[in-house]
C-alpha positions in Angstrom: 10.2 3.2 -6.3 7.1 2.9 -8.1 4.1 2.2 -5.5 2.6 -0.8 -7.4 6.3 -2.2 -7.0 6.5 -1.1 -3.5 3.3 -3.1 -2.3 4.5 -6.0 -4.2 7.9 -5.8 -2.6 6.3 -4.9 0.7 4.2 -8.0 0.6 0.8 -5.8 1.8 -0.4 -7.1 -1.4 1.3 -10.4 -3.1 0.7 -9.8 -6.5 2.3 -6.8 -8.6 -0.6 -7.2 -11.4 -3.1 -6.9 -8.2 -1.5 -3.9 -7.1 -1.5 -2.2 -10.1 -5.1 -3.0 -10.6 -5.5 -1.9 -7.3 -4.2 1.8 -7.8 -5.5 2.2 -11.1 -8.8 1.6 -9.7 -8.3 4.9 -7.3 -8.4 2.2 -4.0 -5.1 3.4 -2.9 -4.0 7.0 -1.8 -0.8 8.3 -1.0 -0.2 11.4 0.9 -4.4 11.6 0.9 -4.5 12.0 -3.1 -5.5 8.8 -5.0 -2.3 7.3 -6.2 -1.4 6.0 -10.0 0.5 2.7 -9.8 3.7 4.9 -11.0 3.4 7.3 -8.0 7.2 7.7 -6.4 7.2 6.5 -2.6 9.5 7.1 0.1 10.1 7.0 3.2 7.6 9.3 5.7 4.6 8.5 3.3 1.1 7.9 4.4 -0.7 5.5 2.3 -4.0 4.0 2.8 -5.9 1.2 0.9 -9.1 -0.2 0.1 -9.4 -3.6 -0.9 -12.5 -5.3 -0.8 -14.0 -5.2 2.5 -10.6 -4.3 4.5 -9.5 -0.6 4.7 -5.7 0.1 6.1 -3.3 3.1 6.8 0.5 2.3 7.0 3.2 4.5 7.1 6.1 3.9 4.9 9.3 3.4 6.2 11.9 2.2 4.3 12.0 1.5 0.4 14.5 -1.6 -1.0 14.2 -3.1 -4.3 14.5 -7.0 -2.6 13.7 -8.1 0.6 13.3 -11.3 2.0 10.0 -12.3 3.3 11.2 -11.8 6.8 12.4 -8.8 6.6 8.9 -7.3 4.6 7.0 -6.2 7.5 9.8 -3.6 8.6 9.5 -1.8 5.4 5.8 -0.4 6.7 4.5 0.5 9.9 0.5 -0.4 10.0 -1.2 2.9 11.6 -4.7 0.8 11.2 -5.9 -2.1 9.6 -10.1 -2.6 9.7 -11.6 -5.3 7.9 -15.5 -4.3 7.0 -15.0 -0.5 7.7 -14.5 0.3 3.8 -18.2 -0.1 3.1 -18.9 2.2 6.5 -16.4 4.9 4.8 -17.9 5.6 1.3 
């Protein structure tokens, strides 16, 4: 699955147009290389984001084309999640 789809699907971000712009700007990073919003995902990936002032490392752990909202939060496991630490990081 592409990984602009993915974090649409996933819910970590809510817009597909956002998440696209998001990876396209080289905030998000897969495996630690910056990600294109086509990137594959699967299962076992690392992927961290930057998004404004927040900064967060999931693990991805299951890929599915639709999922209810429920059932979104299973799909990743959060490794961190910092909100101001972007900034620090740069």
């Amino acid at each position: 699955m592409r990984l602009d789809k993915y974090l649409k699907v996933s819910r970590i971000i809510k817009r597909r147009t956002v998440a696209n712009e998001a990876c396209a700007g080289g905030r998000v990073t897969l495996n630690g290389k910056v990600a294109k919003p086509g990137a594959e995902v699967k299962p076992g990936d690392e992927m961290v984001i930057r998004f404004g002032d927040r900064y967060g490392r999931y693990e991805i752990l299951s890929v599915a084309e639709h999922v209810r909202k429920e059932g979104a939060m299973e799909m990743y496991r959060i490794l961190s999640e910092d909100a101001g630490v972007a900034q620090e990081r740069n």
